[in-house]
C-alpha positions in Angstrom: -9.7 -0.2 -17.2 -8.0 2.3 -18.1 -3.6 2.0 -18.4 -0.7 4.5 -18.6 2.3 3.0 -20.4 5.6 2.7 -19.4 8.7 2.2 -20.7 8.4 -1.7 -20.1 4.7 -2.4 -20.5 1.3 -0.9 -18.5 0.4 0.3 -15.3 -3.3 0.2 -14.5 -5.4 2.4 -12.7 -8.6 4.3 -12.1 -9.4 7.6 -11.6 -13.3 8.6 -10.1 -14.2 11.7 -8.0 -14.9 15.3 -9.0 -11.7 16.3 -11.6 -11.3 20.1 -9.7 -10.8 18.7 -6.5 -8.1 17.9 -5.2 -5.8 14.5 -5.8 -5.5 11.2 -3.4 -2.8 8.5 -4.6 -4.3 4.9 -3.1 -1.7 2.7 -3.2 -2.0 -1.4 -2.5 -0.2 -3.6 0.1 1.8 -6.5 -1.4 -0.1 -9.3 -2.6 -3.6 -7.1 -3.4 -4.7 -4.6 -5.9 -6.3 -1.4 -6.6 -9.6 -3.0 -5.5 -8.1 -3.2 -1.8 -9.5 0.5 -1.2 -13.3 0.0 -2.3 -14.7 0.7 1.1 -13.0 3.6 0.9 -14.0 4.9 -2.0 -17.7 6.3 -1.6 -16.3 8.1 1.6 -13.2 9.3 -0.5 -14.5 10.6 -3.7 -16.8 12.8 -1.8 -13.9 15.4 -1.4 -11.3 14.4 -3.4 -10.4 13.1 -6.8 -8.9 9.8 -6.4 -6.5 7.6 -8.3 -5.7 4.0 -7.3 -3.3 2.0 -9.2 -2.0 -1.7 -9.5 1.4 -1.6 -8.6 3.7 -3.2 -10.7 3.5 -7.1 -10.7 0.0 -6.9 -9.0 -3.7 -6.9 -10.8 -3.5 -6.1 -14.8 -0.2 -4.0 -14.5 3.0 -4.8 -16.2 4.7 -8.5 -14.6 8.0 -7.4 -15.7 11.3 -9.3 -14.5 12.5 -8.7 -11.0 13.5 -8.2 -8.3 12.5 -4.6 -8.3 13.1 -1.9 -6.0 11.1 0.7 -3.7 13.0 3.4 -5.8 11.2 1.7 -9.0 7.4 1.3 -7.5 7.9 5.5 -6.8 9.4 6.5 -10.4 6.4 4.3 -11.4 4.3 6.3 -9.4 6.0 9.6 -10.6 5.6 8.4 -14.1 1.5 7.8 -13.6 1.1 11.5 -12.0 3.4 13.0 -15.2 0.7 11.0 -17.6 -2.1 12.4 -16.1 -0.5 16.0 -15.8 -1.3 15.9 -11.8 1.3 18.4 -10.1 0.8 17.7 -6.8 -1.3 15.0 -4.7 -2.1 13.4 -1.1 -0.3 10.0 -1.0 -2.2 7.1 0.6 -0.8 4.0 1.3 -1.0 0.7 2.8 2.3 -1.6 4.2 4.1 -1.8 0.6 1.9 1.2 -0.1 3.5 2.9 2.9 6.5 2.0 1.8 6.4 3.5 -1.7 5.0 6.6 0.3 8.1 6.9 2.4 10.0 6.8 -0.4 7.6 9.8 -2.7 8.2 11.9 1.0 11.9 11.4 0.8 12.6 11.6 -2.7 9.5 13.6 -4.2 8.2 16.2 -1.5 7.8 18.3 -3.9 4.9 16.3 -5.6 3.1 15.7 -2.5 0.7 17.9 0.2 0.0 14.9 2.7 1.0 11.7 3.4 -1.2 9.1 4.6 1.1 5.5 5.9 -1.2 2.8 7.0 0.4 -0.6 8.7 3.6 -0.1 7.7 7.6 0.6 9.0 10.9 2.0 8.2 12.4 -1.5 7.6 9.3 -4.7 7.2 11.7 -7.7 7.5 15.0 -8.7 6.3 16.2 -11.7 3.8 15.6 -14.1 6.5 11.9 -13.4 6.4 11.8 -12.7 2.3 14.0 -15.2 0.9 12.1 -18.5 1.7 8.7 -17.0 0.8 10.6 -15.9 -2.7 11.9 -19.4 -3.1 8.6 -20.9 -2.4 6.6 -18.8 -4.8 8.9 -19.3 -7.7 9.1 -22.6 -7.1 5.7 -23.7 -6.8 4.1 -21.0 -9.0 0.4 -20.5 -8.9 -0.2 -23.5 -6.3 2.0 -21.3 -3.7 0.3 -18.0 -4.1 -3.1 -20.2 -3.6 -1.3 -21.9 -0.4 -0.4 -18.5 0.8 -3.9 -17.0 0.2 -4.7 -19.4 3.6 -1.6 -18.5 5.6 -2.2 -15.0 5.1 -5.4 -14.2 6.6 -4.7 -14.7 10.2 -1.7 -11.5 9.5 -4.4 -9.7 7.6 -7.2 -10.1 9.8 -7.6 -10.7 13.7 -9.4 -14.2 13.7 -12.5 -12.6 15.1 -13.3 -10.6 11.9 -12.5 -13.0 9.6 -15.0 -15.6 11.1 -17.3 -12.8 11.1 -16.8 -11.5 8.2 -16.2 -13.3 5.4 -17.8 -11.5 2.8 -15.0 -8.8 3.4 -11.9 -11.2 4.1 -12.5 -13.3 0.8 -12.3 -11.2 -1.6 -9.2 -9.8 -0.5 -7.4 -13.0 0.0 -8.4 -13.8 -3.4 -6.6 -10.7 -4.8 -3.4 -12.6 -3.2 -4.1 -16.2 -4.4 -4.7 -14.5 -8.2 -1.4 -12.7 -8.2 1.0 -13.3 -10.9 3.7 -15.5 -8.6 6.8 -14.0 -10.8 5.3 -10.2 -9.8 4.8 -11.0 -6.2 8.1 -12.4 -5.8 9.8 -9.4 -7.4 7.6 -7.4 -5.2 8.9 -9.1 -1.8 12.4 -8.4 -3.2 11.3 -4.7 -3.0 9.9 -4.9 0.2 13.5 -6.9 1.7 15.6 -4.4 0.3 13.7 -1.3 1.5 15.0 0.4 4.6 14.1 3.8 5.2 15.3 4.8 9.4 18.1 6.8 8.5 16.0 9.2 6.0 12.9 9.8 7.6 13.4 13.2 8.8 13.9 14.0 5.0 9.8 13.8 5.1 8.7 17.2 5.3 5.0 16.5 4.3 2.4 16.1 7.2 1.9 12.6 7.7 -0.7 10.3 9.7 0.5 6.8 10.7 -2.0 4.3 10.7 -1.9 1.4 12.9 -3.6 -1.8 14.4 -3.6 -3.0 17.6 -3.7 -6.5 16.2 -1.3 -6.2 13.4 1.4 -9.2 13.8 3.6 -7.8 10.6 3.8 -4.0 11.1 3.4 -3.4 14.6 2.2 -0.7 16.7 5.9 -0.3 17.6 6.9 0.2 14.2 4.3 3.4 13.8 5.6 4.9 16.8 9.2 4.4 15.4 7.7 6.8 12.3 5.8 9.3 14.2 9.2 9.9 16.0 11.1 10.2 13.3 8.7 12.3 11.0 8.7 15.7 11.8 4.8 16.1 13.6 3.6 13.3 12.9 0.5 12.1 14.3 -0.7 8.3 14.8 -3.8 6.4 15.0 -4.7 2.8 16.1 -7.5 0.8 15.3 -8.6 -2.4 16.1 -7.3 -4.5 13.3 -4.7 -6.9 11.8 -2.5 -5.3 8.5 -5.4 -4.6 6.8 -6.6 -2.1 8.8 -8.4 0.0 5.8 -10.7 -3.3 5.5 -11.3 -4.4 9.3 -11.8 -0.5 10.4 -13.8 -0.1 7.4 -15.8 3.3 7.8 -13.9 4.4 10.9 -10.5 4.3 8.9 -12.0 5.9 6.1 -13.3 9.4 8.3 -10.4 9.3 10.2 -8.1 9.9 7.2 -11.0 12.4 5.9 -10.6 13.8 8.7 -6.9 14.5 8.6 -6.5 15.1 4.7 -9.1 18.2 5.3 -7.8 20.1 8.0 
């Protein structure tokens, strides 16, 4: 695949779609990679060009030393659309995704048209909630992130679609137990620090908030605490866990077609 280099190693990504039309950032949730979005991508690349990435610490990007920062995983972003001489593009992204996408609205408006957050919020947790799970993957390396594979599914997927679907749910839970435990750990630093409610009304791009009814980690709640704080804002809820891109499927993928085209 191809890789845009940083100033402390590679960032991976793919670009696919027609190259005149217009640009859609896909970026992952903690603990996945780029190939989080392939349901998405027949649907997407039909109208726009689109460029995923593995965020740092995920997939075959860079594992440098943490903890990093939100304000990082955007400049990394930044640095990717400066390699590729992209201007301006739609931003999608998914719970650390979102995150990073809160962060190009506040700090980057400039590079974006629309901005797409899916399960996400303002603030996802504090230390009391990051610090054991840091401890634990650090600690117990590659035998944690494989232990955490299994605990994850039922806050990814409601328990009905995973026994149904397990051709969709494995794959992705595998993307979690083959994550480097050092980059995931620097990555939940990111995602503990992060805390966005006192800047969203900096976001002047028109967002959609994506949510699911079912999600225990970013909550319904959480979306409408976005869509009041973003100026117009609109929301949608589908019946899903956090991975609302996977369980929703083709109904997630028209409704953001939907939006990014109007």
């Amino acid at each position: 695949m191809p890789a845009v280099k940083l100033a402390d190693g590679e960032l991976n990504y793919l670009l696919e779609g027609p190259e005149d039309a217009p640009v859609l950032v896909l970026s992952n949730s903690l603990g996945t990679d780029l190939h989080m979005w392939d349901a998405q991508i027949a649907g997407f690349t039909e109208r726009f060009c689109v460029l995923r990435y593995d965020t740092r610490g995920h997939g075959q990007s860079l594992v440098s030393p943490g903890p990093y920062s939100i304000d990082q995983l955007g400049r990394d972003v930044l640095a990717l659309l400066d390699a590729l001489d992209i201007e301006r593009a739609h931003f999608c992204g998914l719970s650390m995704g979102g995150l990073i996408g809160q962060w190009f609205g506040i700090h980057a408006g400039a590079r974006l048209d629309k901005l797409v957050l899916c399960n996400t919020a303002a603030k996802i947790g504090g230390p009391e909630v990051w610090n054991p799970r840091i401890d634990t993957v650090l600690a117990g390396g590659a035998q944690a992130m494989r232990d955490l594979r299994d605990a994850s599914i039922s806050r990814w997927f409601t328990a009905e679609f995973a026994a149904a679907e397990p051709a969709k749910v494995e794959p992705i839970v595998g993307m979690l137990a083959q994550t480097a435990p050092e980059g995931y750990a620097a990555n939940c630093a990111a995602v503990r620090d992060a805390d966005f409610r006192e800047q969203l009304g900096l976001i002047e791009a028109p967002t959609l908030i994506v949510c699911g009814s079912g999600d225990p980690v970013t909550t319904t709640e959480h979306g409408r605490f976005l869509q009041q704080h973003i100026r117009g804002a609109e929301l949608v809820e589908f019946e899903a866990a956090h991975l609302s891109n996977v369980q929703a499927g083709d109904a997630f993928t028209q409704r953001v077609l939907e939006f990014l085209s109007k």
